[in-house]
DSSP file (Angstrom, degrees, kcal/mol; ACC not computed):
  #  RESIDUE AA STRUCTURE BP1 BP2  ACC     N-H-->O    O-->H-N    N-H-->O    O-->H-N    TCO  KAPPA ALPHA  PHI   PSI    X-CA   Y-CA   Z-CA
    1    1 A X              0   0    0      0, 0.0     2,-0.5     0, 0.0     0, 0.0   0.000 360.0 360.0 360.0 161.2  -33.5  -82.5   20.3
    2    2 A X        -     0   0    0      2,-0.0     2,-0.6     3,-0.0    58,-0.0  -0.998 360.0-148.8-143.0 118.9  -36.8  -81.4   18.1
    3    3 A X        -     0   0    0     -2,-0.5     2,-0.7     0, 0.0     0, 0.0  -0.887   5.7-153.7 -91.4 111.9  -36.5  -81.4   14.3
    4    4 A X        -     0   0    0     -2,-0.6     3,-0.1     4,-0.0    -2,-0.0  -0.666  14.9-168.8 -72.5  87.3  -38.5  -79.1   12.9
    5    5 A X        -     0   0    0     -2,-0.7     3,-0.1     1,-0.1    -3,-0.0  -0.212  38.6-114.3-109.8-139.5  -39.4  -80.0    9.5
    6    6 A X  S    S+     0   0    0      1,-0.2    86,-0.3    86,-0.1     2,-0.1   0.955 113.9  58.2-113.1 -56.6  -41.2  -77.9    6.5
    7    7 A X  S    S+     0   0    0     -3,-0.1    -1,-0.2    84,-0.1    -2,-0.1   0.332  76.5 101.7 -49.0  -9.8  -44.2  -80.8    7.0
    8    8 A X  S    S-     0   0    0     -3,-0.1     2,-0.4    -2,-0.1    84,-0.2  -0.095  74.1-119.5 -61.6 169.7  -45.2  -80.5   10.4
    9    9 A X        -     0   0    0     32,-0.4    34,-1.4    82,-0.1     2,-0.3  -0.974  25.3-155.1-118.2 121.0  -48.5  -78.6   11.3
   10   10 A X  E     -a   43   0A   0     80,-0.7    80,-0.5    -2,-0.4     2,-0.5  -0.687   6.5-165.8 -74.2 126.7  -48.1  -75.6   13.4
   11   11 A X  E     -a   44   0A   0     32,-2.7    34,-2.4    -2,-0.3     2,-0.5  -0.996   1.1-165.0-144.4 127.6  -50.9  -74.4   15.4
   12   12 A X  E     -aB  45  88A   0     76,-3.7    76,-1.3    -2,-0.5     2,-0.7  -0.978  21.8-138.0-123.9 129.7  -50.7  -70.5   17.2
   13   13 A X  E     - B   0  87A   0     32,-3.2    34,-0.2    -2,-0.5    74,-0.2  -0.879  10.1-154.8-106.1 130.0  -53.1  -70.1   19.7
   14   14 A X  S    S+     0   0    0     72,-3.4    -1,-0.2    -2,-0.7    73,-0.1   0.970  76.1  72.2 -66.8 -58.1  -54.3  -66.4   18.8
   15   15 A X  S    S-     0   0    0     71,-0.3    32,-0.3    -3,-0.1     2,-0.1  -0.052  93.1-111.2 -56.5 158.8  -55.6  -65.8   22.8
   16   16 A X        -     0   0    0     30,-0.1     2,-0.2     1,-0.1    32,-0.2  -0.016  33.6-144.2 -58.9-178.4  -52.7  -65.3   25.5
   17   17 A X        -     0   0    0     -2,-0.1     2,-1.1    30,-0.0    32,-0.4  -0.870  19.0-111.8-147.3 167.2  -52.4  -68.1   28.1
   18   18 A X    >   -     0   0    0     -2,-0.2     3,-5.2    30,-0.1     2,-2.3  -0.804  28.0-149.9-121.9 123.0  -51.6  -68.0   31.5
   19   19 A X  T 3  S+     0   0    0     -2,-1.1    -1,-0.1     1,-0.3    29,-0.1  -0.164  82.8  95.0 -95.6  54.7  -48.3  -69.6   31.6
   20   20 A X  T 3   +     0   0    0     -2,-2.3    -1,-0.3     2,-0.0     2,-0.1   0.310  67.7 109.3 -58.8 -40.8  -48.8  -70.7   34.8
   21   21 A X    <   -     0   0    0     -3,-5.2     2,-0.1     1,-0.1    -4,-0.0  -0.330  53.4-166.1 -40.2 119.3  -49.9  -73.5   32.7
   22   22 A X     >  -     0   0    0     -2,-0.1     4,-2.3    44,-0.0     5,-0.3  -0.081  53.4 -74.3 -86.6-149.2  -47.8  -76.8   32.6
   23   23 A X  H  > S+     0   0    0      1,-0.2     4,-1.0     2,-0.2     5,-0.1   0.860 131.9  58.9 -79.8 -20.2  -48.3  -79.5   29.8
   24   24 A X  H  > S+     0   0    0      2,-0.2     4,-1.7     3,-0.1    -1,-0.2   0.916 111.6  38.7 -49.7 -50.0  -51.6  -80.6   31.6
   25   25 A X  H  > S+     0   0    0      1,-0.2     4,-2.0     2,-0.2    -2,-0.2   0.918 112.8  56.7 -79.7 -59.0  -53.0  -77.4   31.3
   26   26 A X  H  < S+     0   0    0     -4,-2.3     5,-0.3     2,-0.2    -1,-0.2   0.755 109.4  47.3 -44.1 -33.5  -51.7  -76.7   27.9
   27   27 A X  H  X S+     0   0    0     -4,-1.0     4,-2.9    -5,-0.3    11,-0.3   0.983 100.6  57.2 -69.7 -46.0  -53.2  -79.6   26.6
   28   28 A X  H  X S+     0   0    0     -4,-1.7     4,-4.1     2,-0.2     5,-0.3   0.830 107.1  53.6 -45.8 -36.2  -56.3  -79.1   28.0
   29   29 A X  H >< S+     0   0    0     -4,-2.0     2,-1.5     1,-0.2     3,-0.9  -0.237 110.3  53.5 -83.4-158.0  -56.2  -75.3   25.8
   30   30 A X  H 34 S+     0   0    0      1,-0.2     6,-1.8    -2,-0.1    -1,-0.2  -0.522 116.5  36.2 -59.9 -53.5  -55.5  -77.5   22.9
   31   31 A X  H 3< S+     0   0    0     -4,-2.9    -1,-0.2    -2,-1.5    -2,-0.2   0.980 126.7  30.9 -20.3 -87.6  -58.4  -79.5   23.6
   32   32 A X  S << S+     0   0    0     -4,-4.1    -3,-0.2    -3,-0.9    -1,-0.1   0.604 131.7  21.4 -85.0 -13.2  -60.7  -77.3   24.7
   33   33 A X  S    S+     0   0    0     -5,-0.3    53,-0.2     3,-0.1    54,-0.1   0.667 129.3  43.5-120.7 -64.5  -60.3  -73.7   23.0
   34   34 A X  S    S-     0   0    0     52,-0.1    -2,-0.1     2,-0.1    -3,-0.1   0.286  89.0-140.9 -78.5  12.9  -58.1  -75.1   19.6
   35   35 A X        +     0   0    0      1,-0.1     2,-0.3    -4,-0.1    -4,-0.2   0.582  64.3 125.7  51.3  36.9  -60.3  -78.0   19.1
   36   36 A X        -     0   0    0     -6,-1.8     2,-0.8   -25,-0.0    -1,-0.1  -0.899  64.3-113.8-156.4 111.9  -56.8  -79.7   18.3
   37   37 A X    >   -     0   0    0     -2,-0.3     3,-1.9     1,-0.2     5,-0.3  -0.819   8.0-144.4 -78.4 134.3  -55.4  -83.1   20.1
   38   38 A X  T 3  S+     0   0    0     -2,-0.8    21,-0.4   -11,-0.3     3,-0.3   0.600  98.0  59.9 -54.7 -38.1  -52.6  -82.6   22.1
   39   39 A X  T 3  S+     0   0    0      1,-0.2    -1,-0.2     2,-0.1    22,-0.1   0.350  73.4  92.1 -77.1  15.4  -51.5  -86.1   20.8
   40   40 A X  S <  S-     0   0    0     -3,-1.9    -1,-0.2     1,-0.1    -2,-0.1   0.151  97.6-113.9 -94.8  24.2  -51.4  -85.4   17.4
   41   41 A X  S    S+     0   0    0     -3,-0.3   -32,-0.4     1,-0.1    -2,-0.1   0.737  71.1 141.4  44.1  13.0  -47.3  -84.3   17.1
   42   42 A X        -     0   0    0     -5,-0.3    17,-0.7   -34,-0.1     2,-0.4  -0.388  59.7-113.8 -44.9 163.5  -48.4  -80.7   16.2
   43   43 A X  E     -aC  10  58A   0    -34,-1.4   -32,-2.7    15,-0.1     2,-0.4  -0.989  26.1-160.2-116.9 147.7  -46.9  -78.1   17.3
   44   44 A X  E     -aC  11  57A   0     13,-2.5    13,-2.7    -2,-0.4     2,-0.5  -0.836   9.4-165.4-125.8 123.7  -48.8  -76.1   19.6
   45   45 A X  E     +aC  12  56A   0    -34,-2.4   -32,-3.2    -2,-0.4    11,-0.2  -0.942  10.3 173.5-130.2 119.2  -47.6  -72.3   20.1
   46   46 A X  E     - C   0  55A   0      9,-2.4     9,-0.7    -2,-0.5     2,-0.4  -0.614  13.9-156.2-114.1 166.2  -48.7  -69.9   23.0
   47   47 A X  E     - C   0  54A   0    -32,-0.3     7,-0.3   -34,-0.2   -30,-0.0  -0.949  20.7-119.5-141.1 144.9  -47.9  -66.5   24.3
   48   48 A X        -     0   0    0      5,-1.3   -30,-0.1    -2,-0.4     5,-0.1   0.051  28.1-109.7 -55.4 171.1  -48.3  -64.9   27.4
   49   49 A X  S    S+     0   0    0    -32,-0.4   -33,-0.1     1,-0.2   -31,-0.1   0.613 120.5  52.4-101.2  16.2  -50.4  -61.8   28.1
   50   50 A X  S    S-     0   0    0      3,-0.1    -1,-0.2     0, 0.0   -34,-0.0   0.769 107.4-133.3-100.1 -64.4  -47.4  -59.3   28.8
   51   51 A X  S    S+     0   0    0      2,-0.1    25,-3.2    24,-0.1    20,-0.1   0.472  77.2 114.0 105.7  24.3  -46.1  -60.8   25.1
   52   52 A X        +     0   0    0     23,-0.2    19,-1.3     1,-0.1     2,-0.3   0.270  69.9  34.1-111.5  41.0  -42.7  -61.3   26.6
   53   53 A X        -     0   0    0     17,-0.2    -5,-1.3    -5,-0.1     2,-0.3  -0.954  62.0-161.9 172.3 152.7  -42.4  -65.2   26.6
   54   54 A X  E     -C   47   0A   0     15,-0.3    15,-1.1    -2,-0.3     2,-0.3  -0.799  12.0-157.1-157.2 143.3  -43.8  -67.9   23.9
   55   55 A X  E     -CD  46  68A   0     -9,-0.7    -9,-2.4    -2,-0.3     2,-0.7  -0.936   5.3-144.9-122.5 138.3  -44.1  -71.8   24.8
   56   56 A X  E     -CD  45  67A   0     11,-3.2    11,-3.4    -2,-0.3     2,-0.5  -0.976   5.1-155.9-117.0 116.9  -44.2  -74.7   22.5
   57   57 A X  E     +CD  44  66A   0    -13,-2.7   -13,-2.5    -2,-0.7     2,-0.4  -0.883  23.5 151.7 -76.3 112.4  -46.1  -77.7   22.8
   58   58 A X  E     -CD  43  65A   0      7,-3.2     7,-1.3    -2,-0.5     2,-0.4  -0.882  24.8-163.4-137.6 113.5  -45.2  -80.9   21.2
   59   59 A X  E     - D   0  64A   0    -17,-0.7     5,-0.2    -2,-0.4    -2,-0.0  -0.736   7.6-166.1-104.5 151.0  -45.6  -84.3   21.9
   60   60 A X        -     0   0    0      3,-2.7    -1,-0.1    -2,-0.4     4,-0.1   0.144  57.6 -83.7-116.3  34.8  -43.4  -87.0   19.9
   61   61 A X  S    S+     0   0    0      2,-0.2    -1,-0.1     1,-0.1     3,-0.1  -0.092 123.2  55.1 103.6 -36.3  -44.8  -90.5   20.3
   62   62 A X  S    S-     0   0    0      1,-0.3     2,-0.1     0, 0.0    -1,-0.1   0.886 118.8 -32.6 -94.1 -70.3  -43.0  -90.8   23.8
   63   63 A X  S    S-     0   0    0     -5,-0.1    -3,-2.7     0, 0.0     2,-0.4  -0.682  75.6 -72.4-157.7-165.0  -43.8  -88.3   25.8
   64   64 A X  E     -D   59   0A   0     -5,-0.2     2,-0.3    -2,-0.1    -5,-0.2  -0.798  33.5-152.1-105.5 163.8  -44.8  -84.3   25.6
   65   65 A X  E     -D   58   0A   0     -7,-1.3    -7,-3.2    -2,-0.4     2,-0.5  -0.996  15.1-177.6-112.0 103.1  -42.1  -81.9   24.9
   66   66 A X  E     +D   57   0A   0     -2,-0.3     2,-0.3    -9,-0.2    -9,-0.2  -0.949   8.9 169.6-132.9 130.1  -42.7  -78.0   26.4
   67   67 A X  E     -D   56   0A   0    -11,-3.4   -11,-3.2    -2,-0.5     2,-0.4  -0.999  10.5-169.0-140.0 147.2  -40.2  -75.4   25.6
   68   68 A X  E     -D   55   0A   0     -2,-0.3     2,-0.7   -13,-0.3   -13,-0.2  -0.958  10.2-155.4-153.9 138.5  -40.4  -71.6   26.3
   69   69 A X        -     0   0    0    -15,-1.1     2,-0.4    -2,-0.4   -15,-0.3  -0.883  10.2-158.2-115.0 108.8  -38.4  -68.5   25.2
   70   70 A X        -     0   0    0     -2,-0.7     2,-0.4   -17,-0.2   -17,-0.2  -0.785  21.0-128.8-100.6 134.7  -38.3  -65.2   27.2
   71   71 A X        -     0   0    0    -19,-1.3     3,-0.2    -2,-0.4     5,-0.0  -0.471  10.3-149.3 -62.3 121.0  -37.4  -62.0   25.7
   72   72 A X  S    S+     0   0    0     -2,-0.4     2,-0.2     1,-0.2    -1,-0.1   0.434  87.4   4.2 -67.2   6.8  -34.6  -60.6   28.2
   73   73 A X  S    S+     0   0    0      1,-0.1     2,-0.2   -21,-0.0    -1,-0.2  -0.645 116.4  20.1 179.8 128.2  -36.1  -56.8   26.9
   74   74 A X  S    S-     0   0    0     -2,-0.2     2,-0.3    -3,-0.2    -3,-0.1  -0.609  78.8 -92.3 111.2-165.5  -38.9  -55.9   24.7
   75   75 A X        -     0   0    0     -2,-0.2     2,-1.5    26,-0.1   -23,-0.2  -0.988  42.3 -79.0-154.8 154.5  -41.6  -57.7   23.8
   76   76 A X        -     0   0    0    -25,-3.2    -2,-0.1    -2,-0.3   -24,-0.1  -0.238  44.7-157.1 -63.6 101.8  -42.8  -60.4   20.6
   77   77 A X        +     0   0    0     -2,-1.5     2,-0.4    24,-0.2    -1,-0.2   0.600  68.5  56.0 -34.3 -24.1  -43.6  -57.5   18.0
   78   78 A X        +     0   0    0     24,-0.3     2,-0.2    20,-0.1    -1,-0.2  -0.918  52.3 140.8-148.3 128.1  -46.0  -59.8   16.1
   79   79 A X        -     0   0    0     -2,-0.4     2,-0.1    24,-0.0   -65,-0.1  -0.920  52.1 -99.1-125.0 165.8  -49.1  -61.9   17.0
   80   80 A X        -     0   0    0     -2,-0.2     2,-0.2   -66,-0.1     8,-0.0  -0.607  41.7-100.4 -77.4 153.6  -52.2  -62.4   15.0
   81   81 A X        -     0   0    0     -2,-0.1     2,-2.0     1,-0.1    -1,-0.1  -0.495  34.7-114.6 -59.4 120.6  -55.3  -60.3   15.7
   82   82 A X        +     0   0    0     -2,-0.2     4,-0.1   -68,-0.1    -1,-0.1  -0.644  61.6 154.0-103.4  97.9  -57.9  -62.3   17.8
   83   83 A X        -     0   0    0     -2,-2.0    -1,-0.1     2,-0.3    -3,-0.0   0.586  65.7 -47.2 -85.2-129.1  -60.4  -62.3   14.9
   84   84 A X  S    S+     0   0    0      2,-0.0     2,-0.4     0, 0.0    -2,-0.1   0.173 118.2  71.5 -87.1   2.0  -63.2  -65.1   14.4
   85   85 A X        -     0   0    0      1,-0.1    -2,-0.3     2,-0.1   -71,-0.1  -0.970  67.7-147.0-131.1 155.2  -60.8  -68.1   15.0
   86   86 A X  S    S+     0   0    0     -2,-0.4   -72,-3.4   -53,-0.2   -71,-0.3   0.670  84.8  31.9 -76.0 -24.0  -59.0  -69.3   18.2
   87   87 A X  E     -B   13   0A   0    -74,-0.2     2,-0.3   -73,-0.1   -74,-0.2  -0.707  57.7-156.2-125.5-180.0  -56.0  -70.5   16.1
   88   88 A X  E     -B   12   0A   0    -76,-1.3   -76,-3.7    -2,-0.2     2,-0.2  -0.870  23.4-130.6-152.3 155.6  -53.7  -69.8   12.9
   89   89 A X        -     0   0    0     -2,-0.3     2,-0.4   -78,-0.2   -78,-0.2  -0.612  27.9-163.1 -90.0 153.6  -51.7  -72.3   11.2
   90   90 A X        -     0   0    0    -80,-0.5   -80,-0.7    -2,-0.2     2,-0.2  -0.966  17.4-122.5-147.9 157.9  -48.1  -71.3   10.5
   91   91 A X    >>  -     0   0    0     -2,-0.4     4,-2.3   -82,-0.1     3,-1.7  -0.553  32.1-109.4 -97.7 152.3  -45.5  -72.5    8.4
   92   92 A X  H 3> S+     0   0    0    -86,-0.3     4,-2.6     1,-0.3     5,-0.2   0.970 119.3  51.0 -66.5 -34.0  -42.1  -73.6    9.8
   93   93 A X  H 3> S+     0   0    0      1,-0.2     4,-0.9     2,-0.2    -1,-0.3   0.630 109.3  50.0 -63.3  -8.7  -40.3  -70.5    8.3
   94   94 A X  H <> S+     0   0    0     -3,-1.7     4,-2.3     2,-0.2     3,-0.3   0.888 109.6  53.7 -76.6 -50.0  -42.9  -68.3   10.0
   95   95 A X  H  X S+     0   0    0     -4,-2.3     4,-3.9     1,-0.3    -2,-0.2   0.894 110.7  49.5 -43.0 -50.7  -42.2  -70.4   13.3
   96   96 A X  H  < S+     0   0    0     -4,-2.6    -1,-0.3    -5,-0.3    -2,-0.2   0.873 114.6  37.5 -55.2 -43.4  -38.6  -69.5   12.8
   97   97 A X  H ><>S+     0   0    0     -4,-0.9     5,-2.1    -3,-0.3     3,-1.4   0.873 109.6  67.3 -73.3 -23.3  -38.9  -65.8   12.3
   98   98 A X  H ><5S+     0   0    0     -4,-2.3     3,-2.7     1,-0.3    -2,-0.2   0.990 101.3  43.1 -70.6 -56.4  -41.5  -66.0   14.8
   99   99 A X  T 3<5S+     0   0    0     -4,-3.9    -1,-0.3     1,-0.3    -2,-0.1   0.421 102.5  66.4 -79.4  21.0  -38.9  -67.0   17.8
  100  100 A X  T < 5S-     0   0    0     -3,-1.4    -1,-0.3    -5,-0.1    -2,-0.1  -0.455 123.2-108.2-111.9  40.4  -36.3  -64.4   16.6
  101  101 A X  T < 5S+     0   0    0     -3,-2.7    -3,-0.2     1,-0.1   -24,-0.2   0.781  80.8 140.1  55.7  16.6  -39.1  -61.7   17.7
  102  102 A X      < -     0   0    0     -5,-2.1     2,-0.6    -4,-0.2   -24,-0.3  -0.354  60.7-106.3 -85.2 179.2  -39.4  -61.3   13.5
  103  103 A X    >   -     0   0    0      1,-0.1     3,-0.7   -26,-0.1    -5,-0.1  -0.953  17.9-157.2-114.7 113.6  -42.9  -60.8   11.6
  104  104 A X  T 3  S+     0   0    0     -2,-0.6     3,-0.5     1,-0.2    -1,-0.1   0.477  86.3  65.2 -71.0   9.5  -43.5  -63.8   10.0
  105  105 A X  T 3  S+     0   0    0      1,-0.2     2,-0.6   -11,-0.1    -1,-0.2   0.979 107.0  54.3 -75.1 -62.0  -46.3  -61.8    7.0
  106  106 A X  S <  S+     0   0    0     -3,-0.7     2,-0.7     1,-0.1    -1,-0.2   0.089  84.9 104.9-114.6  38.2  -43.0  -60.3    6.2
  107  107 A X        -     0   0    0     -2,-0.6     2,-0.7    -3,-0.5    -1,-0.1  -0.745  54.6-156.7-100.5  88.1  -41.0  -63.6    5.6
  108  108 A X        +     0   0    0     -2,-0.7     2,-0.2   -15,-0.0    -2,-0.1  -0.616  18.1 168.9 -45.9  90.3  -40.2  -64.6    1.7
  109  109 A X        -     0   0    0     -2,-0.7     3,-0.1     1,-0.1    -2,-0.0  -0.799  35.2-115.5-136.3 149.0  -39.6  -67.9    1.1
  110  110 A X        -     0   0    0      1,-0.3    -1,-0.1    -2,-0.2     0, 0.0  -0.262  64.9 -61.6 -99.0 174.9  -39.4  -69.6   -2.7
  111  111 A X        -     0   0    0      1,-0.1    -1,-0.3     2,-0.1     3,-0.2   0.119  42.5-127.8 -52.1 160.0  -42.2  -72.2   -3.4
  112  112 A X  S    S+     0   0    0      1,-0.3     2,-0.5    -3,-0.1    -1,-0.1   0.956  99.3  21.1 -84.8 -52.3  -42.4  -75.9   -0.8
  113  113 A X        -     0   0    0      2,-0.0     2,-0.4     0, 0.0    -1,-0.3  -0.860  67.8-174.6-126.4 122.2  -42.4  -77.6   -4.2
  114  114 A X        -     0   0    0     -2,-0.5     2,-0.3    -3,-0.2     0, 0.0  -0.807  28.9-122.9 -99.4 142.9  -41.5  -77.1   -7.9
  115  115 A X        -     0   0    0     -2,-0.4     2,-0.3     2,-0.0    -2,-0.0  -0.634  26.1-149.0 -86.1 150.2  -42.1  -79.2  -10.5
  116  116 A X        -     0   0    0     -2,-0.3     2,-0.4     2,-0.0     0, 0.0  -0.889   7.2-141.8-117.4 140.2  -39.1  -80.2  -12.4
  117  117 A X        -     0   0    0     -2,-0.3     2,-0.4     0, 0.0     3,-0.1  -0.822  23.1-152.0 -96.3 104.5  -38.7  -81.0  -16.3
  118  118 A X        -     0   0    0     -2,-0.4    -2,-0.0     1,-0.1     0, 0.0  -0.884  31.7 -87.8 -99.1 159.0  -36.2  -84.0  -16.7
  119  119 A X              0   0    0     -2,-0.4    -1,-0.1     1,-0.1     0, 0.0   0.083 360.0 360.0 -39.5 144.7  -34.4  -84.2  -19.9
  120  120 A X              0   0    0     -3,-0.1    -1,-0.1     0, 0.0    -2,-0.0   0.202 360.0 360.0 -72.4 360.0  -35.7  -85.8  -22.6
């Protein structure tokens, strides 16, 4: 099983992929396009160029971990805009909405840390 937790580093590779790709291949785009090693426990998130199917890359010390989620109808309503960078970083609650087909922009979430006042 893969525990996601709020500290991990996220990496969305903005371009499609041709998910033809196994974990070889995917690494290599982590490599070569996301300037990112593959060995570095990120997690490494692709889309296809139909938008109907999403893969995650992770490796955990052991070995690599590739998992992928196909919409049975429709397609992922939100990717980033392939602007001036090859990647975006994401937060795990963006990850989350992101693989329930949600828009992670439109995800609130209260601060990752508050400082707390103990009693006097």
């Amino acid at each position: 099983m893969i525990q996601i937790t709020p500290q991990m580093r996220i990496l969305l590779a903005v371009e499609a992929v041709d998910f033809r790709k196994g974990i070889d291949g995917l690494a290599r785009v982590c490599r070569d396009i996301l300037r990112s090693d593959p060995f570095s426990g990120y997690i490494f998130l692709f889309r296809n160029k139909r938008a109907t199917a999403i893969k995650i890359l992770m490796y955990d010390g052991q070995g690599f971990w590739l998992c992928q989620k196909r919409l049975s109808e429709g397609r992922f309503r939100w990717w980033p805009d392939k602007g001036h960078e090859n990647s975006k970083t994401l937060a795990v609650h963006e990850l989350q909405m992101l693989i329930w087909n949600g828009n992670p922009g439109e995800a609130s979430v209260g601060p990752l840390w508050k400082k707390v006042q103990l009693p006097e």
